[in-house]
Backbone atoms as SQL, in Angstrom:
CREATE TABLE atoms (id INTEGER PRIMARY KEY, chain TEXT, resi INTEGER, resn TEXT, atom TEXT, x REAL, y REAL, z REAL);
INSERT INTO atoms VALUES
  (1, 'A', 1, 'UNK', 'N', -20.482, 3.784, -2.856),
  (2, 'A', 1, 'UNK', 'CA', -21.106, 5.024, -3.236),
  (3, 'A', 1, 'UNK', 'C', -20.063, 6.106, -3.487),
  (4, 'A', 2, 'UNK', 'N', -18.938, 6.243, -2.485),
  (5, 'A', 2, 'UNK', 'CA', -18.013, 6.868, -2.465),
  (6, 'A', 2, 'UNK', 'C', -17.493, 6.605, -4.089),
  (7, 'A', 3, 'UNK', 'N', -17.014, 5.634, -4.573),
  (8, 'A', 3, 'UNK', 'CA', -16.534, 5.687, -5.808),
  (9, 'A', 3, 'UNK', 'C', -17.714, 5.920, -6.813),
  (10, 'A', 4, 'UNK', 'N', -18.576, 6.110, -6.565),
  (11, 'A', 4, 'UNK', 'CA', -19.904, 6.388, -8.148),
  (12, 'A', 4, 'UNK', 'C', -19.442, 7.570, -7.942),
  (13, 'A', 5, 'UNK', 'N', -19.284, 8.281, -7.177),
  (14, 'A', 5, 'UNK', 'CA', -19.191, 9.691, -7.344),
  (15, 'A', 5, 'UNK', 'C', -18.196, 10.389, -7.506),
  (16, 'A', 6, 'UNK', 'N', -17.207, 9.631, -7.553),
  (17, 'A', 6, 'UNK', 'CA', -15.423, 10.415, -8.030),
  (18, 'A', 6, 'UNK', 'C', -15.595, 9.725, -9.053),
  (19, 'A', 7, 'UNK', 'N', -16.026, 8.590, -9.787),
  (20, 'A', 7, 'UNK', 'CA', -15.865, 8.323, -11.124),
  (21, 'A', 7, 'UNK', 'C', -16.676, 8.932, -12.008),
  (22, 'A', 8, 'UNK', 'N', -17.956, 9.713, -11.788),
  (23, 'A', 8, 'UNK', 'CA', -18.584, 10.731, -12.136),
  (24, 'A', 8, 'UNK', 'C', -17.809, 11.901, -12.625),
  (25, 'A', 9, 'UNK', 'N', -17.500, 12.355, -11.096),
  (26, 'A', 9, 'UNK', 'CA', -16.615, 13.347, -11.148),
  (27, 'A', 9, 'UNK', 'C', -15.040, 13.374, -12.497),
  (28, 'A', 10, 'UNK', 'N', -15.275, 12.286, -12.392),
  (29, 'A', 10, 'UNK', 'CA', -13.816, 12.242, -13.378),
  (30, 'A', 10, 'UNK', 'C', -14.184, 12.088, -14.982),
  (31, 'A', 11, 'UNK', 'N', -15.618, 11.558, -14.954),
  (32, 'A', 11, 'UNK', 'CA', -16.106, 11.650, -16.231),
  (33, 'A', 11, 'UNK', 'C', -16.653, 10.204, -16.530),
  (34, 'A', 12, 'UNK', 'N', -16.230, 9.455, -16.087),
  (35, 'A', 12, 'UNK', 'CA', -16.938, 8.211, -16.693),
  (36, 'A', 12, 'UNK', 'C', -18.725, 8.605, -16.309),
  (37, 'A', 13, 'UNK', 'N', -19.038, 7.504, -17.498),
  (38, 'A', 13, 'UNK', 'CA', -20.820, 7.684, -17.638),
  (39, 'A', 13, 'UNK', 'C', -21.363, 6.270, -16.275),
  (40, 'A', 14, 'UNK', 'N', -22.116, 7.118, -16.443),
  (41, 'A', 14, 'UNK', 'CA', -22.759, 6.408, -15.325),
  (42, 'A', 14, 'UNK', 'C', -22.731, 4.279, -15.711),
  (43, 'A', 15, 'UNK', 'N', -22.961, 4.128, -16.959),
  (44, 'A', 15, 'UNK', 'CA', -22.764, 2.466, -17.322),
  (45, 'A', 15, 'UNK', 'C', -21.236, 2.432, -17.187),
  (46, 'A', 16, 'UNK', 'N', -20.462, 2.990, -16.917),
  (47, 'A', 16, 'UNK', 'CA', -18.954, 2.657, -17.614),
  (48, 'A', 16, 'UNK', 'C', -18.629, 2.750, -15.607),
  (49, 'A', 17, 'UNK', 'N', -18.861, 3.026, -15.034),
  (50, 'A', 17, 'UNK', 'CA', -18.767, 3.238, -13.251),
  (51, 'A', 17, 'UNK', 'C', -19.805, 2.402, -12.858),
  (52, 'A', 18, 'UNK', 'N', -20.682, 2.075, -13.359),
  (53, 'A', 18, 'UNK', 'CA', -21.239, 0.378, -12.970),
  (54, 'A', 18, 'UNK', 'C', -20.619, -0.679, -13.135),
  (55, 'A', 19, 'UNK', 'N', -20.069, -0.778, -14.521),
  (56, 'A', 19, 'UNK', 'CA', -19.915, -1.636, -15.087),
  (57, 'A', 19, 'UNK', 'C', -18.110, -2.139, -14.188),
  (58, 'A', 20, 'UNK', 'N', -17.314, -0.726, -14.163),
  (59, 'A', 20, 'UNK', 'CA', -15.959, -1.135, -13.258),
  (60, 'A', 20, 'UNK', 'C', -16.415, -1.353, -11.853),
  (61, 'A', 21, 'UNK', 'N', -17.234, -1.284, -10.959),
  (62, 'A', 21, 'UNK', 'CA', -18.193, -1.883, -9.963),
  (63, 'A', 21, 'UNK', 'C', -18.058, -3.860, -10.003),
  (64, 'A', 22, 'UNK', 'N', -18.525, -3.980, -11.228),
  (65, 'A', 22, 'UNK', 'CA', -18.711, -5.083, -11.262),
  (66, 'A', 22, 'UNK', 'C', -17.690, -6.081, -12.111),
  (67, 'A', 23, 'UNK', 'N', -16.523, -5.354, -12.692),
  (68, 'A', 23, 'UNK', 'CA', -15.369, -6.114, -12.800),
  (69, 'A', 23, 'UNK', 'C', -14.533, -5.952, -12.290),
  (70, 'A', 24, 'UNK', 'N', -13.968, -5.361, -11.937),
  (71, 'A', 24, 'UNK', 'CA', -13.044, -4.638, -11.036),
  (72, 'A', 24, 'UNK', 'C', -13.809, -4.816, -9.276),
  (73, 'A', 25, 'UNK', 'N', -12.796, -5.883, -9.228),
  (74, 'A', 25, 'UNK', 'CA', -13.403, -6.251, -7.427),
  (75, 'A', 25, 'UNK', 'C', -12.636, -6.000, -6.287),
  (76, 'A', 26, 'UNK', 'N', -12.028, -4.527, -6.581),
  (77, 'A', 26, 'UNK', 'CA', -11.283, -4.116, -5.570),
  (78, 'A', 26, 'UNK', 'C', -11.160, -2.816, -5.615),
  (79, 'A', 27, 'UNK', 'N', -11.253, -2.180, -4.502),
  (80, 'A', 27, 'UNK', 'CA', -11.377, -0.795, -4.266),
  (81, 'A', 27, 'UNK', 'C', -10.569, -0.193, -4.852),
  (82, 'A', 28, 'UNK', 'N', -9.501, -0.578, -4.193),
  (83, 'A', 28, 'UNK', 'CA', -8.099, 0.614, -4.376),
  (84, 'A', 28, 'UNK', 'C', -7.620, 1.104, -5.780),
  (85, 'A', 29, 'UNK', 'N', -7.930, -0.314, -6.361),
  (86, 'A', 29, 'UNK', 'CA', -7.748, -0.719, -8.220),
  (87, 'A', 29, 'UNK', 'C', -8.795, 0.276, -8.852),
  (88, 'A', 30, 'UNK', 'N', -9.828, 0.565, -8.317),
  (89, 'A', 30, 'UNK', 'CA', -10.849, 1.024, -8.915),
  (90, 'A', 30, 'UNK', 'C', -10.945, 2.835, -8.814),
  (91, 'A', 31, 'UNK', 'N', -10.588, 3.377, -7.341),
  (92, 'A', 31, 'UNK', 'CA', -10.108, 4.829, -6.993),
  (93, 'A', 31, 'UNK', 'C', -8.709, 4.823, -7.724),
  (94, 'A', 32, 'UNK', 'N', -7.720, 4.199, -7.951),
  (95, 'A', 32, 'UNK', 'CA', -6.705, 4.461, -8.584),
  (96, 'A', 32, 'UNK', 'C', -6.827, 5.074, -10.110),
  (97, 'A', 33, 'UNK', 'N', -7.644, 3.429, -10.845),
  (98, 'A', 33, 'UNK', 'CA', -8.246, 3.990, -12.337),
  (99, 'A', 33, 'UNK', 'C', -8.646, 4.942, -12.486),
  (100, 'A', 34, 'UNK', 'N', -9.974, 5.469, -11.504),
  (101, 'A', 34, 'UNK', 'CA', -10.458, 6.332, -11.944),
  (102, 'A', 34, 'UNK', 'C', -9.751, 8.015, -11.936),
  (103, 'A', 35, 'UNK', 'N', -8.514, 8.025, -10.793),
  (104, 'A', 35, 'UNK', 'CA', -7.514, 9.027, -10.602),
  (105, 'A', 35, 'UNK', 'C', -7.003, 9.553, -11.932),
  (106, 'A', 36, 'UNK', 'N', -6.617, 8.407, -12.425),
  (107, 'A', 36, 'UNK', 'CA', -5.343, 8.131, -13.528),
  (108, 'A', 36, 'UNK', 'C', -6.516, 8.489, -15.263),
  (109, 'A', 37, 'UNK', 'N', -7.241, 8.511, -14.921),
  (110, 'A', 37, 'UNK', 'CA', -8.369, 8.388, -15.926),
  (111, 'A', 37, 'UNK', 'C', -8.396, 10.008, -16.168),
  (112, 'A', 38, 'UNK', 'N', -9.100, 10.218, -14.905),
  (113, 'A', 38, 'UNK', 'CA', -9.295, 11.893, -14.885),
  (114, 'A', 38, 'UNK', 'C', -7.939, 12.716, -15.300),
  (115, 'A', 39, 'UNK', 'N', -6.827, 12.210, -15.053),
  (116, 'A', 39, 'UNK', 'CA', -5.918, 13.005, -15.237),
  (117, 'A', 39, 'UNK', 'C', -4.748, 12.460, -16.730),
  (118, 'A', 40, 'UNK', 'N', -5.823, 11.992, -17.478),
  (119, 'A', 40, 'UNK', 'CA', -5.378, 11.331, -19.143),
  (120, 'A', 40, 'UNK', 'C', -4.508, 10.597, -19.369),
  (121, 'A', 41, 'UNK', 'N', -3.952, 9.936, -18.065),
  (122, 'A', 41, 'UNK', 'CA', -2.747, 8.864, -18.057),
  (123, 'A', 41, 'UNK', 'C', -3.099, 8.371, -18.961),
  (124, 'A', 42, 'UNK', 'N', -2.072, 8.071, -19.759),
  (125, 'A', 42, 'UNK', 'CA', -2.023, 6.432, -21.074),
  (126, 'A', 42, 'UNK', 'C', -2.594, 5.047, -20.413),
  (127, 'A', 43, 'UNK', 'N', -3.734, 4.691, -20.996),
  (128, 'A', 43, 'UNK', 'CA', -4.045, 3.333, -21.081),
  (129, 'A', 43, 'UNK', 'C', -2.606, 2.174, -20.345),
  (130, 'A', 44, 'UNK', 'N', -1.693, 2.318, -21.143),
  (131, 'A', 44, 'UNK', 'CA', -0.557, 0.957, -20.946),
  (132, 'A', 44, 'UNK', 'C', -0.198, 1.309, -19.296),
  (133, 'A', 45, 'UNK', 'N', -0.281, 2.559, -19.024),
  (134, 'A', 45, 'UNK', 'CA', 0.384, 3.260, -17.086),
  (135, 'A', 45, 'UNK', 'C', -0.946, 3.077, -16.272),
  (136, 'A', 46, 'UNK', 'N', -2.053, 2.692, -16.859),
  (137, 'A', 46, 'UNK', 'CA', -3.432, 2.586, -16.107),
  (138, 'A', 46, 'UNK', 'C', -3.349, 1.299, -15.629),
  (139, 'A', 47, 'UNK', 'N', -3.117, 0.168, -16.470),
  (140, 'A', 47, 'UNK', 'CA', -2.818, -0.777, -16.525),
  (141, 'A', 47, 'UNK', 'C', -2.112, -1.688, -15.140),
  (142, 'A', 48, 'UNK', 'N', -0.627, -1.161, -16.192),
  (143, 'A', 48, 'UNK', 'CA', 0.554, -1.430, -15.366),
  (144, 'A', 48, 'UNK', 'C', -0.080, -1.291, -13.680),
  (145, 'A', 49, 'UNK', 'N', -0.455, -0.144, -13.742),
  (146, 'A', 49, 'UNK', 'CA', -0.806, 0.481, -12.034),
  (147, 'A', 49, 'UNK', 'C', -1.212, -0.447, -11.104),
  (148, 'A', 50, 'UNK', 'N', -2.536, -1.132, -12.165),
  (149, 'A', 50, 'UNK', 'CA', -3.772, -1.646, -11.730),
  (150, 'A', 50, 'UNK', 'C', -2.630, -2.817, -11.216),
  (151, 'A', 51, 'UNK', 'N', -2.483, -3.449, -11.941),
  (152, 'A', 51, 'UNK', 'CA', -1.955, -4.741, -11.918),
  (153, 'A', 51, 'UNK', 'C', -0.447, -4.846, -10.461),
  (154, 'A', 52, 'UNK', 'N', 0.589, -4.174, -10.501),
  (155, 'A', 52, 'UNK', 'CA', 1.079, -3.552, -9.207),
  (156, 'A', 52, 'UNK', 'C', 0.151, -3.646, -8.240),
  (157, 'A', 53, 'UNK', 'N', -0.709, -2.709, -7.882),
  (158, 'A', 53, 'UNK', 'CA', -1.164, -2.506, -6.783),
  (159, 'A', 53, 'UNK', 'C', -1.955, -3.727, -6.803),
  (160, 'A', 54, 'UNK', 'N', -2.480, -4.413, -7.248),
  (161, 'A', 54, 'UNK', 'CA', -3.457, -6.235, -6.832),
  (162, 'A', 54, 'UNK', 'C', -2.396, -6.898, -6.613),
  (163, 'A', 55, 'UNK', 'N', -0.717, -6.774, -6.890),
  (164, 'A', 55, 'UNK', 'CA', 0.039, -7.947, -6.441),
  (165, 'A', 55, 'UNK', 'C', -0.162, -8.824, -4.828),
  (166, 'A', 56, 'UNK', 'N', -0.578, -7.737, -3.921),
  (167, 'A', 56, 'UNK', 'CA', -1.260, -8.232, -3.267),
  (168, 'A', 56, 'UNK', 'C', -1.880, -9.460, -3.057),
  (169, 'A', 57, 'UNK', 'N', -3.106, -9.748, -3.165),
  (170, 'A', 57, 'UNK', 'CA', -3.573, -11.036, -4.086),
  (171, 'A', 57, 'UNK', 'C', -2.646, -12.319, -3.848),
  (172, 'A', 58, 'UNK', 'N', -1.582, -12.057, -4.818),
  (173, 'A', 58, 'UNK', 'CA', -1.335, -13.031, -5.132),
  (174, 'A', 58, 'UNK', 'C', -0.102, -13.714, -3.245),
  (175, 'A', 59, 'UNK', 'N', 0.116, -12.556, -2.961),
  (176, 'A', 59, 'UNK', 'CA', 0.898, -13.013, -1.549),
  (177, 'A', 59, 'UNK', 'C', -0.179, -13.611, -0.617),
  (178, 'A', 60, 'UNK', 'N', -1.944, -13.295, -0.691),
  (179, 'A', 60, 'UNK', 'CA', -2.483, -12.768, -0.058),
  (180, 'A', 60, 'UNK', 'C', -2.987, -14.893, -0.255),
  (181, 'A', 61, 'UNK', 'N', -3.158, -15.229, -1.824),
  (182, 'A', 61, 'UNK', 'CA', -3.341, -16.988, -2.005),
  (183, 'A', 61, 'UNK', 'C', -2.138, -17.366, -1.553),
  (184, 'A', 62, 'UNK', 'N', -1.054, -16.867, -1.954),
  (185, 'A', 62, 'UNK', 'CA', 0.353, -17.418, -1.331),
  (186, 'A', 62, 'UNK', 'C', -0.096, -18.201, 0.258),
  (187, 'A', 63, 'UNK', 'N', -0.667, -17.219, 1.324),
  (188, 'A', 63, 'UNK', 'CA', -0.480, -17.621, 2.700),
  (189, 'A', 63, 'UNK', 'C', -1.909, -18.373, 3.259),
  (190, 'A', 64, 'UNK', 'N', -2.551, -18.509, 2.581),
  (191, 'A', 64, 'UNK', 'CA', -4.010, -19.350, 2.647),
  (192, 'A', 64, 'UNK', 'C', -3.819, -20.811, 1.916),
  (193, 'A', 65, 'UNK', 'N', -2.969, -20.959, 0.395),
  (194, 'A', 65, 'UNK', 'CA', -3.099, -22.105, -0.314),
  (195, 'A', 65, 'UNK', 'C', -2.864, -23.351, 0.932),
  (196, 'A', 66, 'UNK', 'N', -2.175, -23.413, 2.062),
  (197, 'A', 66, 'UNK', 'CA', -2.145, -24.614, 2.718),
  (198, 'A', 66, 'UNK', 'C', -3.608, -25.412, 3.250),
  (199, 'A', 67, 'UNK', 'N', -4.168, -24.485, 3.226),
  (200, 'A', 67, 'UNK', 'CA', -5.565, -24.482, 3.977),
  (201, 'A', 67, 'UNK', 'C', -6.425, -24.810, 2.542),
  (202, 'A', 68, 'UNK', 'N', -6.118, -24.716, 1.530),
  (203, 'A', 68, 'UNK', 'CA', -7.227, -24.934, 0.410),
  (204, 'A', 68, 'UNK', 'C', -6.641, -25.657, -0.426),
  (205, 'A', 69, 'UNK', 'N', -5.583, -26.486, 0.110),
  (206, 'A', 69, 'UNK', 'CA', -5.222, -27.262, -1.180),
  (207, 'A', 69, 'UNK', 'C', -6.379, -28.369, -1.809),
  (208, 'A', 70, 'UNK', 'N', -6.970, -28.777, -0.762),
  (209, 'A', 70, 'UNK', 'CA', -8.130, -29.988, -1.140),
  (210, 'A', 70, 'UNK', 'C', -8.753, -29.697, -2.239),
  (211, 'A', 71, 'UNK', 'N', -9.530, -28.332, -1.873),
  (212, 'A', 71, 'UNK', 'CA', -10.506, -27.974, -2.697),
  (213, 'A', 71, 'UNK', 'C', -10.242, -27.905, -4.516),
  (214, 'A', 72, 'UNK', 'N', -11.815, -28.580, -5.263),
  (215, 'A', 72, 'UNK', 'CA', -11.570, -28.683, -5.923),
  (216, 'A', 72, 'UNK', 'C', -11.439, -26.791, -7.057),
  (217, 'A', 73, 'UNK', 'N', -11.329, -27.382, -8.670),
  (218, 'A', 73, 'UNK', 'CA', -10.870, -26.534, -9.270),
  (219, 'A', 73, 'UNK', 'C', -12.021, -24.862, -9.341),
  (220, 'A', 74, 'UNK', 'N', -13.139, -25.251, -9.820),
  (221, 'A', 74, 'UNK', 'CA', -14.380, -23.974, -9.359),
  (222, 'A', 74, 'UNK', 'C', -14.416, -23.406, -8.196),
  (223, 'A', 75, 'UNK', 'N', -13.883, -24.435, -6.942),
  (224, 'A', 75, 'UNK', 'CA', -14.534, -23.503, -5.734),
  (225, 'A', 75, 'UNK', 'C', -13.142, -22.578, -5.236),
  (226, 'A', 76, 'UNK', 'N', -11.699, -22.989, -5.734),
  (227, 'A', 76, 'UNK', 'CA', -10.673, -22.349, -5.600),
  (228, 'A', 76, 'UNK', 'C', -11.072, -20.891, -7.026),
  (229, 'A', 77, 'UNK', 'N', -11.513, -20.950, -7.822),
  (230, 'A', 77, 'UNK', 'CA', -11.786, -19.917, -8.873),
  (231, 'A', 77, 'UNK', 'C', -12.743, -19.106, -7.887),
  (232, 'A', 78, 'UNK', 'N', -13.875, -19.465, -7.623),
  (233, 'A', 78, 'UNK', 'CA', -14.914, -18.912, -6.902),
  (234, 'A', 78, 'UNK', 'C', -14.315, -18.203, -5.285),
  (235, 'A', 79, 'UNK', 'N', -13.297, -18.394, -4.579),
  (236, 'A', 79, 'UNK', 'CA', -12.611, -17.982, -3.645),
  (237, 'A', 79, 'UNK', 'C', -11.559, -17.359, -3.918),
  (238, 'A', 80, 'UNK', 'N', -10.920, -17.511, -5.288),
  (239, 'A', 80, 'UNK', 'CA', -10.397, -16.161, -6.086),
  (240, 'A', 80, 'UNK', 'C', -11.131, -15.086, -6.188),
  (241, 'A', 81, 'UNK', 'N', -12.099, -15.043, -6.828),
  (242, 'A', 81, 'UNK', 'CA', -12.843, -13.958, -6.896),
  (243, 'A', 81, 'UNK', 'C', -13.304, -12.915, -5.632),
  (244, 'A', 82, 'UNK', 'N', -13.811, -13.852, -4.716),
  (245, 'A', 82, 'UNK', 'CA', -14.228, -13.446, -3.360),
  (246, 'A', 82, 'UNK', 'C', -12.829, -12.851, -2.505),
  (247, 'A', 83, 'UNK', 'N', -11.626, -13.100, -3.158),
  (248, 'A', 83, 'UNK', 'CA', -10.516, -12.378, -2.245),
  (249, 'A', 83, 'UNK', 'C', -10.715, -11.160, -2.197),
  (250, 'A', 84, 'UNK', 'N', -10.572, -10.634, -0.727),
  (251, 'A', 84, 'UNK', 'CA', -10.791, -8.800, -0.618),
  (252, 'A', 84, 'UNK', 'C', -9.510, -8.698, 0.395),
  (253, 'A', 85, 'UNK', 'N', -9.237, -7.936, 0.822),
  (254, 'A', 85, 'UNK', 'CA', -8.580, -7.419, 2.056),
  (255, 'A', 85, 'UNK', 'C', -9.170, -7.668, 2.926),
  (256, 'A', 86, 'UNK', 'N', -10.381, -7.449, 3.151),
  (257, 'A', 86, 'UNK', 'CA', -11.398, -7.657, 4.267),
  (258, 'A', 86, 'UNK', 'C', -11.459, -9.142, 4.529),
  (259, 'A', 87, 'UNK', 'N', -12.037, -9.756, 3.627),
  (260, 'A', 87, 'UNK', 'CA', -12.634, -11.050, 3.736),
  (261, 'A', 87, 'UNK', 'C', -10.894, -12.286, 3.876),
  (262, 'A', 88, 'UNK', 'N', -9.538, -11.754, 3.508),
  (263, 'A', 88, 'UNK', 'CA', -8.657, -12.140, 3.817),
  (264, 'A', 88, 'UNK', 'C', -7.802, -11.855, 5.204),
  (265, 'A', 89, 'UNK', 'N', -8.432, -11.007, 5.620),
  (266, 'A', 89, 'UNK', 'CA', -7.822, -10.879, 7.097),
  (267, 'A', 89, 'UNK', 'C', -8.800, -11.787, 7.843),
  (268, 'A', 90, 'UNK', 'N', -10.223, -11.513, 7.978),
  (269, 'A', 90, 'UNK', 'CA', -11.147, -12.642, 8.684),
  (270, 'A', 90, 'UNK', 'C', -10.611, -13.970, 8.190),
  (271, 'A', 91, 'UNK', 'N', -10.532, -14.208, 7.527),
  (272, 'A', 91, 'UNK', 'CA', -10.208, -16.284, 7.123),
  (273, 'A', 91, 'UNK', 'C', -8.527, -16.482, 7.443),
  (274, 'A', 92, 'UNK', 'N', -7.582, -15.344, 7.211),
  (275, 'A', 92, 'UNK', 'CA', -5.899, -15.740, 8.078),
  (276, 'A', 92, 'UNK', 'C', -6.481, -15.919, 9.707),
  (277, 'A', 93, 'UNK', 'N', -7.270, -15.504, 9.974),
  (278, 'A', 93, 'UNK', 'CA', -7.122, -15.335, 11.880),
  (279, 'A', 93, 'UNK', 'C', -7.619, -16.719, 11.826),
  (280, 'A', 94, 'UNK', 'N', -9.463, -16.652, 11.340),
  (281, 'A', 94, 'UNK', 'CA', -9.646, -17.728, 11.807),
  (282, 'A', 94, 'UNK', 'C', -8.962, -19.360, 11.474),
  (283, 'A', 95, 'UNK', 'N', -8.350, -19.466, 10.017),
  (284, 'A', 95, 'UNK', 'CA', -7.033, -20.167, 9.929),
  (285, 'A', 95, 'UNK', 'C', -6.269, -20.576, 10.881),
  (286, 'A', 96, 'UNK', 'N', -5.511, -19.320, 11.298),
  (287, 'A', 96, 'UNK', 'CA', -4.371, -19.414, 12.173),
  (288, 'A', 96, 'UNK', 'C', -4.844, -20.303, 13.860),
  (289, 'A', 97, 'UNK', 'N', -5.862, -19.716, 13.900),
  (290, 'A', 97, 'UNK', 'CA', -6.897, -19.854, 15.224),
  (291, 'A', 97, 'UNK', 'C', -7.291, -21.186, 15.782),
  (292, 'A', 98, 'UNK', 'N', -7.795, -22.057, 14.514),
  (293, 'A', 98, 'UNK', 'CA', -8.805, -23.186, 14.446),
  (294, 'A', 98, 'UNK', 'C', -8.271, -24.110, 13.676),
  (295, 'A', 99, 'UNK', 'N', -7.119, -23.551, 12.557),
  (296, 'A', 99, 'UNK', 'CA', -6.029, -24.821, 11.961),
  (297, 'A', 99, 'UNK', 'C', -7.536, -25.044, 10.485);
């Protein structure tokens, strides 16, 4: 809710702050855009930003892939998607925890 309403605030239309809701599956990526938006950054530095700050991510499959190598090719896509900060700190513990 917090972000419908700074992306408001910054100008996007109400479909265009749904719509980054639902592609954009990460917070920080999404309050960043919409920062950089409001304040007429160039497209190519919106970007760049976005992409920096999710490197994350990729350290984040880095320290889980031992645990998911089995799995086949959709359900590793489908547990891409589902990566959050949140939902990656719960599955390292219980990982670490239960093997």
């Amino acid at each position: 809710m917090i972000y419908g309403v700074i992306a408001l605030e910054a100008g996007l239309s109400p479909l265009r702050a749904q719509a980054m809701s639902a592609i954009v599956f990460t917070g920080s990526a999404q309050f960043l855009t919409v920062q950089l938006l409001a304040n007429l950054t160039p497209a190519l530095v919106v970007i760049l930003t976005g992409f920096v700050v999710n490197l994350r991510h990729l350290l984040y499959s880095a320290s889980v892939a031992p645990w998911l190598q089995g799995l086949s090719g959709p359900w590793k896509a489908l547990l891409s998607y589902l990566l959050t900060d949140e939902a990656y700190a719960v599955t390292i513990i219980n990982y670490r925890q239960n093997g």
